[in-house]
C-alpha positions in Angstrom: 32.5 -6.8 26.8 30.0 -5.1 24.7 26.2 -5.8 24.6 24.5 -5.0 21.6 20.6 -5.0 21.1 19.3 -5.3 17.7 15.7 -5.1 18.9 15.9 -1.1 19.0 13.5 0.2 16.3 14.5 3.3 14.4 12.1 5.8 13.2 12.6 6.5 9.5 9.1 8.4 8.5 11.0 8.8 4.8 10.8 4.9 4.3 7.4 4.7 5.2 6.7 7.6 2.7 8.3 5.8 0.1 6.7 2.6 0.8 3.3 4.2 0.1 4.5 5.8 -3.2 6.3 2.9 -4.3 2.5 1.9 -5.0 2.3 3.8 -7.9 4.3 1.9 -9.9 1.3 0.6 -11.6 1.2 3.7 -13.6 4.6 4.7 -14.0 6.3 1.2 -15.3 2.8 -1.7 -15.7 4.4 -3.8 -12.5 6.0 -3.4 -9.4 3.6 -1.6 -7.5 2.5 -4.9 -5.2 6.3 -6.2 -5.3 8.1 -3.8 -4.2 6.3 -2.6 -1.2 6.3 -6.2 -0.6 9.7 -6.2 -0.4 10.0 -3.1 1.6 7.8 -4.6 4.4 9.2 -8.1 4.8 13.1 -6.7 4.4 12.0 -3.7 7.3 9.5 -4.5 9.5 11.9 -5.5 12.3 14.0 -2.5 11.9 11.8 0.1 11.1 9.3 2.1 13.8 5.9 1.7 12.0 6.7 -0.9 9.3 4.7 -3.5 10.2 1.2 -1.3 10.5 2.2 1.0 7.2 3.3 -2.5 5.0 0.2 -4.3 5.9 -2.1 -1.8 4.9 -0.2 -1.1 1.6 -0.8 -4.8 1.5 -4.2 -5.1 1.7 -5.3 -2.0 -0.1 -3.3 -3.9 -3.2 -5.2 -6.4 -3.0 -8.2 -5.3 -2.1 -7.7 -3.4 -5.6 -6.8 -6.6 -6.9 -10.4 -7.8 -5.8 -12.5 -5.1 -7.0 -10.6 -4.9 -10.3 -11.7 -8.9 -11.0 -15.6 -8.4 -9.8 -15.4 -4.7 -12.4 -14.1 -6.7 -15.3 -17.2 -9.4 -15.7 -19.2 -6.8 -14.1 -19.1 -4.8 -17.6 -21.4 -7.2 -19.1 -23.4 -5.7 -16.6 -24.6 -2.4 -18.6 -21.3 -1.3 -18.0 -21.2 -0.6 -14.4 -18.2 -2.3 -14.6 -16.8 0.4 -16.4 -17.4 2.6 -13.8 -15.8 -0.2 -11.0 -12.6 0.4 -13.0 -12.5 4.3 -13.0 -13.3 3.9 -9.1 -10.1 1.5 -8.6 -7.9 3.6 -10.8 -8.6 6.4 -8.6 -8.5 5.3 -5.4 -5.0 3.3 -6.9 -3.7 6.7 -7.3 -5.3 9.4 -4.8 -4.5 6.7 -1.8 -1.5 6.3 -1.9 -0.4 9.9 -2.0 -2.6 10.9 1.0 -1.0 8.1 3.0 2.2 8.7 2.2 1.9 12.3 3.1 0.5 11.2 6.2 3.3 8.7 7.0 5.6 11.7 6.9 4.3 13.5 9.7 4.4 10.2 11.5 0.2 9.3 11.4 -1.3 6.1 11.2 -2.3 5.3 7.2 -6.0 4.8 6.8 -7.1 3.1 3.6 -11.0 3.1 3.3 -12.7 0.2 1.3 -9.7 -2.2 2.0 -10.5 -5.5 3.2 -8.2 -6.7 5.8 -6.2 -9.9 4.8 -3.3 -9.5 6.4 
């Protein structure tokens, strides 16, 4: 008789890596870049080494984004600090990612600064 145990994690730093650049489907396509990390995370995070910790902070830094982009926009009223709130997000929406992803490659923890944890 066989015993098989499905609650060995493998290590696969080039899905984490993609999961952080999957991100910047904002720019590339309009969409996509909250979803499919999303998707990434829920479908992996049992299977995967690292999952859990790398998809919640792609998580929250979305978000997060998500946030500051709805305080910049009425904040343009403001004499146009907003404007400057958008550049900020757009940014850090692209720099980010990138870094992290890089990071997740050679196995480090991701650190996203200004996110606010939800998850």
């Amino acid at each position: 008789m066989e015993i098989i145990n499905q609650n060995v994690l493998r290590k696969d730093n080039t899905l984490l890596s993609i999961t952080h650049l999957t991100q910047l489907l904002h720019y590339v396509t309009g969409f996509g870049g909250f979803i499919v990390p999303l998707i990434l995370w829920l479908s992996s995070r049992k299977t995967v080494e690292g999952m859990n910790e790398h998809g919640k902070a792609v998580i929250n830094l979305q978000l997060s984004l998500l946030l500051y982009i709805l305080i910049s926009i009425p904040a343009i009223l403001l004499l146009g600090l907003g404007i400057l709130g958008l550049i900020g997000v757009g940014i850090l929406g692209f720099v980010l990612p990138i870094v992290n992803a890089v990071k997740a490659a050679n196995g480090e923890s991701p650190s996203y600064f200004l996110t606010i944890p939800f998850i």
